[in-house]
N, CA, C and O atoms as a Maestro MAE file, in Angstrom:
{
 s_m_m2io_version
 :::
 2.0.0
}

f_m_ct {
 s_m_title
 :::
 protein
 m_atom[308] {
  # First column is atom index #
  i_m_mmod_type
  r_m_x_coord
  r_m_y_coord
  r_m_z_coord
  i_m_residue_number
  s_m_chain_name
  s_m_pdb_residue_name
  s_m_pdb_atom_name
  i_m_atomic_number
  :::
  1 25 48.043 -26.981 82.072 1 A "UNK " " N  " 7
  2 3 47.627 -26.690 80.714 1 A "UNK " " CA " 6
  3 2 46.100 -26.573 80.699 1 A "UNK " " C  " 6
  4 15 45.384 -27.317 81.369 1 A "UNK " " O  " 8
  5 25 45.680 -25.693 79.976 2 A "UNK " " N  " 7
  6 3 43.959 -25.569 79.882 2 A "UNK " " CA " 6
  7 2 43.408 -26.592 79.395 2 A "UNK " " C  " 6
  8 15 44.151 -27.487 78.993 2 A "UNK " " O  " 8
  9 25 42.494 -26.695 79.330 3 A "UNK " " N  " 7
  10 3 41.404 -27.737 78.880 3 A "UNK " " CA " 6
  11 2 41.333 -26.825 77.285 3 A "UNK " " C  " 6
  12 15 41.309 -25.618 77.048 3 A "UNK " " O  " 8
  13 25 41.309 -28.340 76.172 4 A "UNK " " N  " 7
  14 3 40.910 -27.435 74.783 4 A "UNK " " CA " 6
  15 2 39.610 -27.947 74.397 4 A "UNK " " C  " 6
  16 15 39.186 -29.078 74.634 4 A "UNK " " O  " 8
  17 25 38.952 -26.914 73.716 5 A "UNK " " N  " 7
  18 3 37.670 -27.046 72.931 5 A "UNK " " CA " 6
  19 2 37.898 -28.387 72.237 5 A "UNK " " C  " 6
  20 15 39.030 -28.822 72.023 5 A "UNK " " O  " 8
  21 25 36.507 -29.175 71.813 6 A "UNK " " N  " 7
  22 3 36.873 -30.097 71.472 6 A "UNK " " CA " 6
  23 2 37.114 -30.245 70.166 6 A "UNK " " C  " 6
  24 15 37.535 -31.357 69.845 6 A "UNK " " O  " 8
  25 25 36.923 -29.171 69.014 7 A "UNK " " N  " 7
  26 3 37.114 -29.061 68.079 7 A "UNK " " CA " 6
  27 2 38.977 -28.911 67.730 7 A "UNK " " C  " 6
  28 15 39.586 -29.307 66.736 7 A "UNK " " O  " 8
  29 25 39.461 -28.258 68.851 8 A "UNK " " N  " 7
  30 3 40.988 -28.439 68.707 8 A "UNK " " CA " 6
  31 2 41.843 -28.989 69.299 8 A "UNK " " C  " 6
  32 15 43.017 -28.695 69.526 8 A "UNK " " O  " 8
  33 25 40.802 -30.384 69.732 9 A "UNK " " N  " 7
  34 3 41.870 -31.485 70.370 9 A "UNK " " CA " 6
  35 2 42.898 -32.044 69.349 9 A "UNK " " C  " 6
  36 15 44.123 -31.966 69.446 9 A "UNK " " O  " 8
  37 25 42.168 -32.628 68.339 10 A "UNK " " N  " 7
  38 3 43.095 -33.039 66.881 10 A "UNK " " CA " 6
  39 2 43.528 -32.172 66.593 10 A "UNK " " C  " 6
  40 15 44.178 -32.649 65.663 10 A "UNK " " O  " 8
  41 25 43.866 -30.747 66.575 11 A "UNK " " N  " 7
  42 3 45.087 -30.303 65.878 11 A "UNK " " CA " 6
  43 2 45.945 -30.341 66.643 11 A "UNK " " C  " 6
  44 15 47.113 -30.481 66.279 11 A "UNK " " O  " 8
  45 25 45.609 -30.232 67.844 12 A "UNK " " N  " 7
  46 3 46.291 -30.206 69.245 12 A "UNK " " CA " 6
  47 2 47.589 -31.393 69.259 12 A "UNK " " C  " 6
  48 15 48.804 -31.384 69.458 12 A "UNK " " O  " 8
  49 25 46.327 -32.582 68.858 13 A "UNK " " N  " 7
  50 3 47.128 -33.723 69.239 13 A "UNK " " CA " 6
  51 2 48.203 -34.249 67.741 13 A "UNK " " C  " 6
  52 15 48.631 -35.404 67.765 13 A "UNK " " O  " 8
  53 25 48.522 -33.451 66.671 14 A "UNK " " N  " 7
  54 3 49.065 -33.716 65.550 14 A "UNK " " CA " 6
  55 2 50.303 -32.783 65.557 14 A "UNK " " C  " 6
  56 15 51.414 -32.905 65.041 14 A "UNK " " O  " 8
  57 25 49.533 -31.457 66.588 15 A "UNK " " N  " 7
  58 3 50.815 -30.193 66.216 15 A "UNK " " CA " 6
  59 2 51.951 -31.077 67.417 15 A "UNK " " C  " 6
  60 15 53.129 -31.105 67.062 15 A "UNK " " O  " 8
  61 25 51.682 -31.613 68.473 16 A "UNK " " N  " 7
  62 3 52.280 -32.758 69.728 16 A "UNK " " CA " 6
  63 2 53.088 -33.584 68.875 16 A "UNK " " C  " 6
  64 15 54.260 -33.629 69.248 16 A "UNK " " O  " 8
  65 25 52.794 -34.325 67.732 17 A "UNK " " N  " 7
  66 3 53.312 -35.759 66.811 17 A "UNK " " CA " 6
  67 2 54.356 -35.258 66.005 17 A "UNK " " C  " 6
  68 15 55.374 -35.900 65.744 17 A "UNK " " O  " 8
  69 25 53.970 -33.452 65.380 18 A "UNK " " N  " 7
  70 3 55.043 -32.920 64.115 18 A "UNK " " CA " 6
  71 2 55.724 -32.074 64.725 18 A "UNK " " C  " 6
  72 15 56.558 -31.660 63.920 18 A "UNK " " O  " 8
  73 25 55.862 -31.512 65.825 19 A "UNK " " N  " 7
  74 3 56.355 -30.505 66.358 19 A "UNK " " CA " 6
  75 2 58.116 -30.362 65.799 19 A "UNK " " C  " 6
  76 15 58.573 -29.264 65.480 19 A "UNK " " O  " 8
  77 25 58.861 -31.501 65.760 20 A "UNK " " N  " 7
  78 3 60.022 -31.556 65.556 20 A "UNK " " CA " 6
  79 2 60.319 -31.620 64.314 20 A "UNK " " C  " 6
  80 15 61.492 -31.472 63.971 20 A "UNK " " O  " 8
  81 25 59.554 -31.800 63.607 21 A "UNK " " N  " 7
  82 3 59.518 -32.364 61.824 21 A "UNK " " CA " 6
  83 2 59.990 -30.715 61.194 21 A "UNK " " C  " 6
  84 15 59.057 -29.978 60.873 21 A "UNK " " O  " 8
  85 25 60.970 -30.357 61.089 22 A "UNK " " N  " 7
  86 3 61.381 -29.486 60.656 22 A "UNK " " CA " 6
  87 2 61.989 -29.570 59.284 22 A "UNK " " C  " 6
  88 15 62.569 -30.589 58.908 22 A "UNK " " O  " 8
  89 25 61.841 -28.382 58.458 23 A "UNK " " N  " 7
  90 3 62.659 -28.582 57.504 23 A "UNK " " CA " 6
  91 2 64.299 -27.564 57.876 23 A "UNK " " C  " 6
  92 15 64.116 -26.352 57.990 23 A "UNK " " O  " 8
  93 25 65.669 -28.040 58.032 24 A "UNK " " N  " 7
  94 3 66.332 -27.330 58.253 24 A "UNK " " CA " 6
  95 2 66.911 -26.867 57.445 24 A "UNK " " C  " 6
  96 15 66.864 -27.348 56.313 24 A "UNK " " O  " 8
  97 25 67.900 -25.425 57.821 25 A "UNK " " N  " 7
  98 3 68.527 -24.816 57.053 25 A "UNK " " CA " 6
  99 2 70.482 -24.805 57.487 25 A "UNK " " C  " 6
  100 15 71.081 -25.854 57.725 25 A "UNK " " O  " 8
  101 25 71.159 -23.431 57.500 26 A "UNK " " N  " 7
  102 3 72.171 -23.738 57.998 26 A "UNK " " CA " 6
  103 2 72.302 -23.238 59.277 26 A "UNK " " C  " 6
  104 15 73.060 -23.630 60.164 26 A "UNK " " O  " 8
  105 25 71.294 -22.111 59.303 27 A "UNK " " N  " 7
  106 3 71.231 -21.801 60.824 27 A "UNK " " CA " 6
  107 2 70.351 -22.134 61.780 27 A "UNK " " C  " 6
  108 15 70.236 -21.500 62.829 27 A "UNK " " O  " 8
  109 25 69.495 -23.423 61.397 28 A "UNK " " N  " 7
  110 3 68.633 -23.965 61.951 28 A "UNK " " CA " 6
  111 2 66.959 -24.171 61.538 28 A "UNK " " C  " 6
  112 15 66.644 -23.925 60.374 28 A "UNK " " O  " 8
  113 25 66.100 -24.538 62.326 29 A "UNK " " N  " 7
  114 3 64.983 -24.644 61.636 29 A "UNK " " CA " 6
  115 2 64.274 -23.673 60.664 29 A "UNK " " C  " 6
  116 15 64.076 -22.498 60.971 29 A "UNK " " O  " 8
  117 25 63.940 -24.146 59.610 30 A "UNK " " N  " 7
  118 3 63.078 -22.672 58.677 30 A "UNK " " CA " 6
  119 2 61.474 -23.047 58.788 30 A "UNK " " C  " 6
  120 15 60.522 -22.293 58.989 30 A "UNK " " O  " 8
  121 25 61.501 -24.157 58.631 31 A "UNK " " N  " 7
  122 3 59.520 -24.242 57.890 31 A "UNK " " CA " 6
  123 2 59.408 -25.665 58.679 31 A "UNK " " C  " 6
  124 15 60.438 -26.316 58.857 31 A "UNK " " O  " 8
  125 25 58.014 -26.195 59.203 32 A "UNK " " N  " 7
  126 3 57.606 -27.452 59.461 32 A "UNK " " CA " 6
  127 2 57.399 -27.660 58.349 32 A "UNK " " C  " 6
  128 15 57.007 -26.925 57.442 32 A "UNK " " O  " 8
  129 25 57.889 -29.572 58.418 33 A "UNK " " N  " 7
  130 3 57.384 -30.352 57.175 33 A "UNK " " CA " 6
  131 2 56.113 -30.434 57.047 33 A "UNK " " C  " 6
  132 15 55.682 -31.176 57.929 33 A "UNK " " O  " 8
  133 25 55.216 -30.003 56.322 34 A "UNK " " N  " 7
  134 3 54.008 -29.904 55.636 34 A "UNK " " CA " 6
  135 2 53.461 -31.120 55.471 34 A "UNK " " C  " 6
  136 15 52.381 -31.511 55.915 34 A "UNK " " O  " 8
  137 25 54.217 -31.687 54.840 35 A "UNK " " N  " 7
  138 3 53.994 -32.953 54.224 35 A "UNK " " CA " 6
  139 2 53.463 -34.068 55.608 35 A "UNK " " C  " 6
  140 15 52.477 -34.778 55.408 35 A "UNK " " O  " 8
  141 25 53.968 -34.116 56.546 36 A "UNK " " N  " 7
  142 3 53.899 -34.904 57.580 36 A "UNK " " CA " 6
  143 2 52.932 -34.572 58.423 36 A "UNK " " C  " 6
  144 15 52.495 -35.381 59.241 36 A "UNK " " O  " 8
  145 25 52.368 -33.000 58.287 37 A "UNK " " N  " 7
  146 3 50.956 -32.817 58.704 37 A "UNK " " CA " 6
  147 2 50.094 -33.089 58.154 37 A "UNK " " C  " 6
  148 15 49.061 -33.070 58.825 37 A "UNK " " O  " 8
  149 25 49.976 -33.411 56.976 38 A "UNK " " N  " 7
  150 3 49.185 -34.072 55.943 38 A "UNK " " CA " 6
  151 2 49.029 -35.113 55.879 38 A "UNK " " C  " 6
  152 15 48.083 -35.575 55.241 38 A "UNK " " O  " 8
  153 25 50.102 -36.029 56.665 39 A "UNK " " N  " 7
  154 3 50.032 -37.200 56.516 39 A "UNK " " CA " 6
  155 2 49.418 -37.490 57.965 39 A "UNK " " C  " 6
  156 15 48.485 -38.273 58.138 39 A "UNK " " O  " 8
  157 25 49.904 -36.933 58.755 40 A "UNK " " N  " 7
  158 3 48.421 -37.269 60.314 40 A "UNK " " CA " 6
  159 2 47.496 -36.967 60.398 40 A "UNK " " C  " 6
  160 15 46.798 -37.338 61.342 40 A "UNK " " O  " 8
  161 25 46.797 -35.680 58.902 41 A "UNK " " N  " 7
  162 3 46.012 -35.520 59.308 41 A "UNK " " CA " 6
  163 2 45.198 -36.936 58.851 41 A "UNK " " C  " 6
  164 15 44.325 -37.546 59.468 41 A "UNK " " O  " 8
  165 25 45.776 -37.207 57.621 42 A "UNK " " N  " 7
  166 3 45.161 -38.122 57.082 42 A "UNK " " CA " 6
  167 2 44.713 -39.375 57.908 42 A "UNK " " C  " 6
  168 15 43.567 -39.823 57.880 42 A "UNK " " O  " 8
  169 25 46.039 -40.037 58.857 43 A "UNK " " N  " 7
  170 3 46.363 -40.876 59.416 43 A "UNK " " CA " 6
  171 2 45.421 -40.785 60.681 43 A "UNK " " C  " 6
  172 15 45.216 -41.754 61.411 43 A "UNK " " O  " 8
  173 25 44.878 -39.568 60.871 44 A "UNK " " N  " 7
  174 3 44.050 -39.629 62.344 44 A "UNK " " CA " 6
  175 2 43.013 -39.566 61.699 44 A "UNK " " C  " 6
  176 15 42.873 -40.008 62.840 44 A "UNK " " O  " 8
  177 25 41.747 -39.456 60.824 45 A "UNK " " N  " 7
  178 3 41.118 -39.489 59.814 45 A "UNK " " CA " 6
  179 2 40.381 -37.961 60.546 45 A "UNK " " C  " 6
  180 15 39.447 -38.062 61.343 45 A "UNK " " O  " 8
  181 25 40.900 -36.722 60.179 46 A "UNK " " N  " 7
  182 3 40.711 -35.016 59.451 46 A "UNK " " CA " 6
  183 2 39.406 -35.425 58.591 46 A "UNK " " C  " 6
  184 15 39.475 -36.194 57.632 46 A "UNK " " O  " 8
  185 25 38.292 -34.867 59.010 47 A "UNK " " N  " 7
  186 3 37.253 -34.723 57.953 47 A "UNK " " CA " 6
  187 2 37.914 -33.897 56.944 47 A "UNK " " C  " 6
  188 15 38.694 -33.030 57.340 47 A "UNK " " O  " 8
  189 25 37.657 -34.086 55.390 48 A "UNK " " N  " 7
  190 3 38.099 -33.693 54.291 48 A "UNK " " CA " 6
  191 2 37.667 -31.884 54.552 48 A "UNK " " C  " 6
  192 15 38.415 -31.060 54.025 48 A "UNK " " O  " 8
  193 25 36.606 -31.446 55.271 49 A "UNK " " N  " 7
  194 3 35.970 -30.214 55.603 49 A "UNK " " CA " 6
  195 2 37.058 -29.408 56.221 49 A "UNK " " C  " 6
  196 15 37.446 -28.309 55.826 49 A "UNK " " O  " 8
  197 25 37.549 -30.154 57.343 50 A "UNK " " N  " 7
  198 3 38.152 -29.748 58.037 50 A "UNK " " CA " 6
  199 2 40.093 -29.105 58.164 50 A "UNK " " C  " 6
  200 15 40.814 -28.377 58.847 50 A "UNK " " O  " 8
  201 25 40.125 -30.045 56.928 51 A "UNK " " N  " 7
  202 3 41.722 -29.948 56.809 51 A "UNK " " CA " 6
  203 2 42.167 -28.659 56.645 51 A "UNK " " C  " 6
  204 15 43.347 -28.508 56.963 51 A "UNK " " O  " 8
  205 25 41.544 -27.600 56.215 52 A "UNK " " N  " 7
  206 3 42.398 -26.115 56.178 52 A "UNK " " CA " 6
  207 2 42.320 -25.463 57.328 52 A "UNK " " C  " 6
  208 15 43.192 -24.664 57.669 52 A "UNK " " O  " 8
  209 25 41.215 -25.747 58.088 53 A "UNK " " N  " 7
  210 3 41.341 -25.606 59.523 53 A "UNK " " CA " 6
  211 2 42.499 -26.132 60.473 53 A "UNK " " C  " 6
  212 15 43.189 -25.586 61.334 53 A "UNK " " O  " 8
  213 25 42.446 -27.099 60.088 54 A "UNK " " N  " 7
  214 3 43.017 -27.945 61.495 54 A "UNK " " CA " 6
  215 2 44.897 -27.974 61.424 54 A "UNK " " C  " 6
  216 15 45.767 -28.206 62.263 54 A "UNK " " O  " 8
  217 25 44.911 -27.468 59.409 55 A "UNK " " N  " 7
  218 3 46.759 -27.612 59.154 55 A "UNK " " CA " 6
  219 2 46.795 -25.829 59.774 55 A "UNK " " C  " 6
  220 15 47.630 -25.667 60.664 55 A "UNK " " O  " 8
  221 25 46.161 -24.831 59.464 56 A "UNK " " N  " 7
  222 3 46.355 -23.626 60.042 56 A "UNK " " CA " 6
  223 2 46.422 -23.904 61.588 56 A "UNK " " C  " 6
  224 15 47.331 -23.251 62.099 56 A "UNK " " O  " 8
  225 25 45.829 -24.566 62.350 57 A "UNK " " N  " 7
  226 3 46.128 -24.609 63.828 57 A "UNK " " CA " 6
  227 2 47.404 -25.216 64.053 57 A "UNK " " C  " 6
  228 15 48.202 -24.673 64.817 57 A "UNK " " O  " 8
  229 25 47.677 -26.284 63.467 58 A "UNK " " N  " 7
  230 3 49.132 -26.576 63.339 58 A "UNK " " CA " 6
  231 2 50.203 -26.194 63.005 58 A "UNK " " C  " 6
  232 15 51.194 -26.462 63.684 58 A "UNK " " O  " 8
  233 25 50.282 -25.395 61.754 59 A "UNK " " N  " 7
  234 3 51.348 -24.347 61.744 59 A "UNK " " CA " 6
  235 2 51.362 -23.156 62.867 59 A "UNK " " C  " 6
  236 15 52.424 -22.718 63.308 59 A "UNK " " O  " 8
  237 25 50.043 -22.657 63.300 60 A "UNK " " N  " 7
  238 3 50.141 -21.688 63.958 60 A "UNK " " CA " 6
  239 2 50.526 -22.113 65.291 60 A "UNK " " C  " 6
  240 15 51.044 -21.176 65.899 60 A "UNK " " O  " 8
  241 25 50.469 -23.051 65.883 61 A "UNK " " N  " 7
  242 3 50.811 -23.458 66.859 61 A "UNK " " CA " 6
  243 2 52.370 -23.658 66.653 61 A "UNK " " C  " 6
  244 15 52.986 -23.096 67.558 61 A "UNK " " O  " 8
  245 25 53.220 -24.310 65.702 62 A "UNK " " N  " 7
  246 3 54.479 -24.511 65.318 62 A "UNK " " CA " 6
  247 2 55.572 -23.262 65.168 62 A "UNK " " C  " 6
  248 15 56.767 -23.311 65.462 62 A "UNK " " O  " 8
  249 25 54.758 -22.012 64.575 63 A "UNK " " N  " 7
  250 3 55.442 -20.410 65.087 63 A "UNK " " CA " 6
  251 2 55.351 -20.175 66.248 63 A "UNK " " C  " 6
  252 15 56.385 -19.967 66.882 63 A "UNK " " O  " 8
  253 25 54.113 -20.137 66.876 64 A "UNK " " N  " 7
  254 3 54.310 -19.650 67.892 64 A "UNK " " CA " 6
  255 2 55.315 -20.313 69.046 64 A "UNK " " C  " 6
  256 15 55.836 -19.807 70.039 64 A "UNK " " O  " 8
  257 25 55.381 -22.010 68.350 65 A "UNK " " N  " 7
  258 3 57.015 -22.842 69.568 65 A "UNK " " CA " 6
  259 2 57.613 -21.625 68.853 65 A "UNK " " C  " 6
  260 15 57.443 -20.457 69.203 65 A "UNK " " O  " 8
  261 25 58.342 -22.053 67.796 66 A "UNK " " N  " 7
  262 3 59.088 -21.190 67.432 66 A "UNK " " CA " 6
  263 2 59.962 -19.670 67.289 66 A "UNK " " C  " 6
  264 15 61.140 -19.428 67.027 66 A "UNK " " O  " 8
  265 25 58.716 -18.751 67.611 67 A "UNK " " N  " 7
  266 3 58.823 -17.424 68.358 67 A "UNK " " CA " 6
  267 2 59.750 -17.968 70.218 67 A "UNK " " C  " 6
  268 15 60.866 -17.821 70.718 67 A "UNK " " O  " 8
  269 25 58.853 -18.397 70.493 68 A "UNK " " N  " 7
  270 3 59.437 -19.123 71.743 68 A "UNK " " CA " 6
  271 2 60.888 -19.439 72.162 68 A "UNK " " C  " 6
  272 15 61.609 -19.184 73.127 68 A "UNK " " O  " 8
  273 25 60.989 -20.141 70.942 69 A "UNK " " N  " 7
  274 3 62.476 -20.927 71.018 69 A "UNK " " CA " 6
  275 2 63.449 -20.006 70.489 69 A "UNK " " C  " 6
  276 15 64.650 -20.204 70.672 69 A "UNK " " O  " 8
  277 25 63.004 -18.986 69.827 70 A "UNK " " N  " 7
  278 3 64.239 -18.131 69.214 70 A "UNK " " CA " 6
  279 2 64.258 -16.848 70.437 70 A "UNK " " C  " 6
  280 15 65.403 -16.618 70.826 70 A "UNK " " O  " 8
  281 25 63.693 -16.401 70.779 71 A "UNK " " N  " 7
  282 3 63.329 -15.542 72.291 71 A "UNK " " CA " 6
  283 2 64.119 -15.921 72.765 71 A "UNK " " C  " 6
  284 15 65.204 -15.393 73.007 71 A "UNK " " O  " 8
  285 25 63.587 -17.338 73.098 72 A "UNK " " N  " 7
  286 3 64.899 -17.618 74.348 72 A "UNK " " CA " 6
  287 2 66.257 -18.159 74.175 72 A "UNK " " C  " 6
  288 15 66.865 -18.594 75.153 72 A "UNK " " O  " 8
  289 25 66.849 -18.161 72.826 73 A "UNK " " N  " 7
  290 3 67.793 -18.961 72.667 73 A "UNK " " CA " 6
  291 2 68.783 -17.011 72.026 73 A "UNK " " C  " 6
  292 15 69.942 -16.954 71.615 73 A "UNK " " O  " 8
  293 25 68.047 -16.075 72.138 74 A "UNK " " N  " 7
  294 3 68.406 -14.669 71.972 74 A "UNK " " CA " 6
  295 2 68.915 -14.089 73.315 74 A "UNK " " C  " 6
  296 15 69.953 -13.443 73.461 74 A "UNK " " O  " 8
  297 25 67.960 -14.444 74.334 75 A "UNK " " N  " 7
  298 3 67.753 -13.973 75.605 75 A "UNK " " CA " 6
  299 2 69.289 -14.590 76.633 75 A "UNK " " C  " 6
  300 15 69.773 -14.027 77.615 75 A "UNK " " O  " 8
  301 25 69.822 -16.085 75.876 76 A "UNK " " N  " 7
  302 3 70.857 -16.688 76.496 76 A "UNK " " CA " 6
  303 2 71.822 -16.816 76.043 76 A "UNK " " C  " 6
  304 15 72.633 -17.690 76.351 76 A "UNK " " O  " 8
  305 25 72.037 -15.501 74.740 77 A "UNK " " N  " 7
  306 3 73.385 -14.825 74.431 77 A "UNK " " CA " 6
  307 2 73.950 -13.860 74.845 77 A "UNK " " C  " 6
  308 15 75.054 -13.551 74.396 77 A "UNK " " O  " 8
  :::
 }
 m_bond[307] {
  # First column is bond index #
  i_m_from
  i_m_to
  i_m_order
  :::
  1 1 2 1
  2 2 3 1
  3 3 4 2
  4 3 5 1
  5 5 6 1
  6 6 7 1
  7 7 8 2
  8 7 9 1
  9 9 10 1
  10 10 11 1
  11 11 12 2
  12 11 13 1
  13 13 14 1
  14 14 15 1
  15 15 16 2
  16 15 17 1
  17 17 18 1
  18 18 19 1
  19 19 20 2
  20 19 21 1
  21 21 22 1
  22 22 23 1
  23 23 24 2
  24 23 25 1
  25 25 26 1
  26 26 27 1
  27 27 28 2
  28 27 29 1
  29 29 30 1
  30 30 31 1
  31 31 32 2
  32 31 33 1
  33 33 34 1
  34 34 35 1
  35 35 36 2
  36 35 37 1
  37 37 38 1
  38 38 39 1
  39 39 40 2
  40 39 41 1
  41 41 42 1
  42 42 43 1
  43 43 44 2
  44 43 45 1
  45 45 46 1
  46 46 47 1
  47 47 48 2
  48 47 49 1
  49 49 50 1
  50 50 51 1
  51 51 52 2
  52 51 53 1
  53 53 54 1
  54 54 55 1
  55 55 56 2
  56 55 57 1
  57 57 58 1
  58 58 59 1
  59 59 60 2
  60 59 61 1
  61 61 62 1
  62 62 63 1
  63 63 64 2
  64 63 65 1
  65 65 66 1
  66 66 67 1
  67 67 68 2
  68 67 69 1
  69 69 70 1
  70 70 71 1
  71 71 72 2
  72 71 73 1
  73 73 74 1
  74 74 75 1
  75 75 76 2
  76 75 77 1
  77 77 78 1
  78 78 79 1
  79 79 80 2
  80 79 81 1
  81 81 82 1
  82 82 83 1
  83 83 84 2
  84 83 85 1
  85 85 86 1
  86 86 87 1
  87 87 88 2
  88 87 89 1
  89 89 90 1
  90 90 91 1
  91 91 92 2
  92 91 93 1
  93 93 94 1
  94 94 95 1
  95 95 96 2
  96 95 97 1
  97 97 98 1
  98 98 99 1
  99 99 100 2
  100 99 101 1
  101 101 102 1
  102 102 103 1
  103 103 104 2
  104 103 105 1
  105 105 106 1
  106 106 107 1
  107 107 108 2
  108 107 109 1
  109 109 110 1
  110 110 111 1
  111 111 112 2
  112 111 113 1
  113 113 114 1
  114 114 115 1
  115 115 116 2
  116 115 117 1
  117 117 118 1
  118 118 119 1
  119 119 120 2
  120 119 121 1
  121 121 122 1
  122 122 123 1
  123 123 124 2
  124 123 125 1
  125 125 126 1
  126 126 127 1
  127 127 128 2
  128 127 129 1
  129 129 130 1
  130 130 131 1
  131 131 132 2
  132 131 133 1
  133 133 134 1
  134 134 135 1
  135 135 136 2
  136 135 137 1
  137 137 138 1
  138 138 139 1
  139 139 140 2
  140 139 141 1
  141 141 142 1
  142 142 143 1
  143 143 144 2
  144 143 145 1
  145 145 146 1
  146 146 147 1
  147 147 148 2
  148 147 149 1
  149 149 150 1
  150 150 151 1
  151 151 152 2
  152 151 153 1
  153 153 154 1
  154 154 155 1
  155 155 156 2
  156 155 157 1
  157 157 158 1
  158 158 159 1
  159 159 160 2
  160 159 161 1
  161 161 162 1
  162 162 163 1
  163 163 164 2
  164 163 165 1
  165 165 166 1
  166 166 167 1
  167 167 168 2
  168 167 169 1
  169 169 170 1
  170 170 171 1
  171 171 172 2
  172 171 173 1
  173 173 174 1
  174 174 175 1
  175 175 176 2
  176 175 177 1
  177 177 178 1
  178 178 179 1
  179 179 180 2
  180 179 181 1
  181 181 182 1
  182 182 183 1
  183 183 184 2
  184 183 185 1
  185 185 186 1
  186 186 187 1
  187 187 188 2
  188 187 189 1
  189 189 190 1
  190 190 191 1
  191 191 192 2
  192 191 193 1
  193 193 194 1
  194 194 195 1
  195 195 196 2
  196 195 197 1
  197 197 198 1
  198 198 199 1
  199 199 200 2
  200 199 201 1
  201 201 202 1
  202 202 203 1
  203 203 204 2
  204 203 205 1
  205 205 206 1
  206 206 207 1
  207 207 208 2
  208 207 209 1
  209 209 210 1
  210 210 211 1
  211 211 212 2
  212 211 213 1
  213 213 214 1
  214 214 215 1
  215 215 216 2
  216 215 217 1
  217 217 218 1
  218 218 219 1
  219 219 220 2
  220 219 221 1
  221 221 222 1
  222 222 223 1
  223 223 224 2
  224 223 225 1
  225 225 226 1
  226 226 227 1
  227 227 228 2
  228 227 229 1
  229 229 230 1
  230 230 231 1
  231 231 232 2
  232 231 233 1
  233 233 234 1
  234 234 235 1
  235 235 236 2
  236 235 237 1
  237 237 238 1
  238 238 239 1
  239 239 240 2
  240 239 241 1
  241 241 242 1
  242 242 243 1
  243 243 244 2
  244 243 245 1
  245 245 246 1
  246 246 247 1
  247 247 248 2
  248 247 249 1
  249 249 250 1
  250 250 251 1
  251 251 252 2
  252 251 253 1
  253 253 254 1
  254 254 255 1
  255 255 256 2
  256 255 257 1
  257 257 258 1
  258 258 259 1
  259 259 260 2
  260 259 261 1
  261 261 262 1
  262 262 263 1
  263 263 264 2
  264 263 265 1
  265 265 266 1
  266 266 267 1
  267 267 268 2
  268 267 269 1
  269 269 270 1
  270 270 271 1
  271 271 272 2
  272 271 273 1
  273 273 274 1
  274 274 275 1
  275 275 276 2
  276 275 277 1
  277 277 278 1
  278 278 279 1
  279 279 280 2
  280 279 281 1
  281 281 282 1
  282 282 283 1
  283 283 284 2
  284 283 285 1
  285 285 286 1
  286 286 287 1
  287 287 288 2
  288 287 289 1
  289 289 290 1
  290 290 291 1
  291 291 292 2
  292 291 293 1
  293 293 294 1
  294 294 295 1
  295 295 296 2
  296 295 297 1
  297 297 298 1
  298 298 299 1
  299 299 300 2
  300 299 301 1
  301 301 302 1
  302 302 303 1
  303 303 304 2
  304 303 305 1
  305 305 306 1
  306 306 307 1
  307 307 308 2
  :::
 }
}
């Protein structure tokens, strides 16, 4: 794994904590819980500056599993 800037170690290390926090549907995951990124960010103390930054690295990191996981779960039908 690369080395990350140090500015996106904390989102790094929150998108790692929520990754599974899904909200589900009937055919499986739709949206990460929001709420629970909000609450680490809080919980890891997110400069107040920083929070629209750091929840966009986290969702964006959470599609892109996601792209991932549906690829390959397409690819092994």
């Amino acid at each position: 794994m690369p080395e990350l800037f140090p500015e996106n170690s904390l989102p790094a290390k929150i998108f790692f904590i929520v990754k599974n926090q899904h909200i589900m549907g009937f055919g499986g995951p739709v949206d990460l819980q929001h709420e629970v990124v909000f609450r680490w960010m809080k919980t890891l103390s997110v400069p107040e500056e920083d929070f629209e930054r750091c929840f966009e690295l986290v969702n964006r990191a959470y599609w892109s599993m996601r792209k991932t996981m549906k690829e390959e779960s397409d690819s092994n039908k």
